[in-house]
C-alpha positions as CSV (number, residue, x, y, z in Angstrom):
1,X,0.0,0.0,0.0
2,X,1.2,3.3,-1.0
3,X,0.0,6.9,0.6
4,X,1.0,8.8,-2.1
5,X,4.0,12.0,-1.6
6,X,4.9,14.3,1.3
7,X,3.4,17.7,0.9
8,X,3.6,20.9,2.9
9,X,0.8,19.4,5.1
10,X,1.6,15.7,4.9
11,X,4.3,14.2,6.9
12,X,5.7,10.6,6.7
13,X,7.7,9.1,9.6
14,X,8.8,5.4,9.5
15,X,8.1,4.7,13.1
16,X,7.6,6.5,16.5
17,X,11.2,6.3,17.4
18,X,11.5,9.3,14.7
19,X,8.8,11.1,17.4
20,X,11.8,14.0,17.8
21,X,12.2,14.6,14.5
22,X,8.3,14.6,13.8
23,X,7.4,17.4,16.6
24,X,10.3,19.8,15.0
25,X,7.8,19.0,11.3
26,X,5.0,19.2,13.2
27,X,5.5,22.8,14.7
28,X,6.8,23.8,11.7
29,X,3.8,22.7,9.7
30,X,1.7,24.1,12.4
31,X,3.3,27.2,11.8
32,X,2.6,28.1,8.2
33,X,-0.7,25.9,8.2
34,X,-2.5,25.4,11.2
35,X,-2.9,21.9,10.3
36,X,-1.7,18.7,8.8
37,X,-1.6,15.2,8.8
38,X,1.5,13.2,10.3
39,X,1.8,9.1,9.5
40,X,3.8,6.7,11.3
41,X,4.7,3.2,9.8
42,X,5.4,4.9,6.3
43,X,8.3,5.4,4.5
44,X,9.3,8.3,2.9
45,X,8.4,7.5,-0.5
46,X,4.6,6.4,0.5
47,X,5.0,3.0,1.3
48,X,3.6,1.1,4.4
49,X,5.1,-0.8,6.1
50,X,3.4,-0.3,9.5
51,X,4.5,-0.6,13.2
52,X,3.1,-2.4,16.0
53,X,2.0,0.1,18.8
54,X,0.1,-0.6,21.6
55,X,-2.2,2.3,24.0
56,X,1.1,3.5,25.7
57,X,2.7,4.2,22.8
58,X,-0.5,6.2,21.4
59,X,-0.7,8.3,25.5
60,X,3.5,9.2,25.0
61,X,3.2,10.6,21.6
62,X,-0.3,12.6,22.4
63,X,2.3,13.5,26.1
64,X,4.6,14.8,24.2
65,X,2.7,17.0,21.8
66,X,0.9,18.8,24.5
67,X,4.0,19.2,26.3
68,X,6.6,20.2,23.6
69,X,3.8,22.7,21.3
70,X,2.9,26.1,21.8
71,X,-0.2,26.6,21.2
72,X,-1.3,23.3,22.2
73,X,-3.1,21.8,18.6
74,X,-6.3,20.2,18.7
75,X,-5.5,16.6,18.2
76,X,-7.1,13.4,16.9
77,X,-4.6,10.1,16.9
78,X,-5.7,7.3,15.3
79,X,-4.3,3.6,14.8
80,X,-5.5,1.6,11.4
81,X,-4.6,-2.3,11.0
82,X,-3.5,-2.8,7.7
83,X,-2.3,-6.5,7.2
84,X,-2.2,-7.4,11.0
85,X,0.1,-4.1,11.5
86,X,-1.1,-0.9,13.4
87,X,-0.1,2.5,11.3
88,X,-0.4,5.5,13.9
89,X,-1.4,8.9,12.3
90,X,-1.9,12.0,13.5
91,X,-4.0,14.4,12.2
92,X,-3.1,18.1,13.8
């Protein structure tokens, strides 16, 4: 499965161990937009290849946003199975 390209609102991290890195795109996107969509479990080119997450995982990324960004963002984090893998997005 393939998501398409990055864009100035779409953002594709290949797992939540890139979570740094994604809040600096986040804030920037943020910035210029005021909203935009980040993936986990997708490569840079489009392509899925998913991550296994669990609710912990999903509580210290949604942690870290409200902690890290100014103004806080309204937030809506969802997980998808796709093939028996969870992909995490975030849509900001």
């Amino acid at each position: 499965m393939n998501l398409g390209f990055e864009n100035e609102i779409t953002e594709f991290r290949e797992s939540t161990a890139e979570l740094d890195k994604a809040l600096r795109d986040i804030a920037a996107i943020l910035n210029k937009h005021k909203h935009g969509i980040l993936y986990f479990g997708v490569k840079n080119k489009g392509d899925v290849n998913g991550q296994i997450i669990g609710e912990k995982t999903l509580r210290d990324i949604s942690t870290k946003i409200y902690e890290r960004i100014r103004p806080i963002p309204a937030l809506s984090i969802n997980a998808f199975p796709i093939k028996q893998l969870i992909i995490y997005t975030g849509n900001i």
